[in-house]
N, C-alpha and C positions, 0 to 999 in steps of 0.2 A: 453263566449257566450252572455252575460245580454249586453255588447257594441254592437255586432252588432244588436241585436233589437233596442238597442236605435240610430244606424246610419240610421236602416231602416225607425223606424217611423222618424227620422229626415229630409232624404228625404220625404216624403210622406205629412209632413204637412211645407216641400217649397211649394211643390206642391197642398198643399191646398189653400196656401197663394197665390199663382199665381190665379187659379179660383177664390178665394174668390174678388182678385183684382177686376176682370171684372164679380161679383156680381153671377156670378155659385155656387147656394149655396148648391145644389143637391151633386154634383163633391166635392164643398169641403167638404162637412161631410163624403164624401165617402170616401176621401184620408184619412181622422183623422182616421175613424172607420178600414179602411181595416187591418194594422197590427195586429189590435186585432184577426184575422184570425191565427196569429202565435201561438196564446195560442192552438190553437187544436193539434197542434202538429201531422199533416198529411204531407204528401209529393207534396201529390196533392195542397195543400190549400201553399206552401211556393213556388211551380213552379209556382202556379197563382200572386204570388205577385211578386215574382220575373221579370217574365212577365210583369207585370201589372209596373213597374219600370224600365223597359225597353222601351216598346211600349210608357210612358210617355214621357221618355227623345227625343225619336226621336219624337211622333209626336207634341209634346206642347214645351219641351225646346231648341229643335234646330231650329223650324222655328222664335219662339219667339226672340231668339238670334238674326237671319238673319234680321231680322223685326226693332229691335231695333236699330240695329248697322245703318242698310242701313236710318232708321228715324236719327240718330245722323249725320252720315255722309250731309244727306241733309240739315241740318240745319246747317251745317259748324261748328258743336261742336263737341269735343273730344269724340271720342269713344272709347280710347283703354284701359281707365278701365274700361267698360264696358263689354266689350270681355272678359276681365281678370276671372271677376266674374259671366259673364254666362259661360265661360270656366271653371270655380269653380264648378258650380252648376252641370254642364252635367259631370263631371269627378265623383262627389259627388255622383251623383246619379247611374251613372256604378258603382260606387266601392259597395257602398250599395248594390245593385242587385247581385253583385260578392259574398261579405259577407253572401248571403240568403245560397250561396252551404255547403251542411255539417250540417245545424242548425239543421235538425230533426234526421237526419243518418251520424253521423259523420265516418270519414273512423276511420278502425280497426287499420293498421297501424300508427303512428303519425309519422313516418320518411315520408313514402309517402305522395307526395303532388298531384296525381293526382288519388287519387280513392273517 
């Protein structure tokens, strides 16, 4: 259980680091502070982060991605490790948000993988 807290705040403070980049300092203490939400140990408080990790990836690291790539390609510079590692980061960050299911109410059965 103690790993995917630390996969969650891991994503969370990329994504601080992405805001922090372009000086959003509101957003990034917001991303550091949010996981501490997991200590209350509600259901509601780990589908808002969950969410909150989700709605990031699509609306911050997928356009961010498109943005990067299509600035490298113009400048006639390699972009395909670049891809590689915002492909990193956006799988990174679904799996984290995956990992949120179970942490407050884990299922009774431990064979079953979908309750």
């Amino acid at each position: 259980m103690w790993w995917r807290i630390i996969l969650i705040s891991i994503a969370y403070v990329l994504l601080a680091a992405h805001f922090l980049r372009f000086g959003q300092m509101p957003l990034a203490i917001t991303c550091v502070l949010l996981p501490l939400l997991l200590l209350l140990k509600n259901n509601l408080m780990t589908r808002l982060i969950q969410m909150g990790l989700i709605i990031a990836t699509l609306i911050v690291w997928a356009p961010a991605t498109y943005q990067y790539i299509n600035l490298r390609i113009t400048m006639n510079e390699p972009w395909y490790l670049l891809a590689t590692i915002m492909g990193t980061v956006i799988t990174f960050s679904f799996f984290a948000s995956y990992c949120i299911n179970g942490l407050v109410n884990p299922p009774r059965d431990k064979n079953c993988l979908f309750r």
